[in-house]
Phi, psi and omega in degrees: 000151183241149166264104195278155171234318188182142163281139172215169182247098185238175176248131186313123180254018172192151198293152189182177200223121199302154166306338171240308154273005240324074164257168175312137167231104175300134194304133189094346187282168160229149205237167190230116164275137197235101172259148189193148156278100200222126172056093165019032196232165203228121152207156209231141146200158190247121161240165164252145220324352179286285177325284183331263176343314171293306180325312176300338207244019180269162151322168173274355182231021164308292157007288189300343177290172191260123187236141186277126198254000182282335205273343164327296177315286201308315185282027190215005177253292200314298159345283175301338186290303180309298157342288156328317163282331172302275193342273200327313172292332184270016200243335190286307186307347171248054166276000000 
């Protein structure tokens, strides 16, 4: 079972690949480091803050699954859509 311990907010000091979408986190971008326990072991991943903000809202036994990164993608675009409209909409509303 895994134990989340802490979030830290960092800036990349080398190119990588986020943990959740595995598209690139350019050296210098800055990504949310994840530290946790999982099977008595201590591990860290890095995502970027978008991916981080999704993360939080998956299930608890997404993790334990084969993860598909095309369907990441596709829920992290629907996202950015939803997101987008809201803005637009709370940006109409002050008209």
């Amino acid at each position: 079972m895994y134990e989340h311990l802490r979030d830290e907010c960092r800036k990349s000091s080398k190119f990588r690949l986020c943990d959740l979408c595995s598209l690139p986190i350019a050296k210098g971008e800055k990504y949310v480091c994840r530290t946790g326990a999982f099977e008595g072991r201590i591990k860290t991943t890095g995502f970027h803050t978008e991916c981080h903000r999704m993360a939080d809202t998956l299930p608890a036994d997404f993790w334990e699954n084969e993860i598909d990164y095309n369907e990441i993608r596709i829920m992290l675009a629907k996202r950015r859509i939803v997101e987008q409209q809201a803005e637009n909409k709370e940006g109409n509303n002050g008209n």
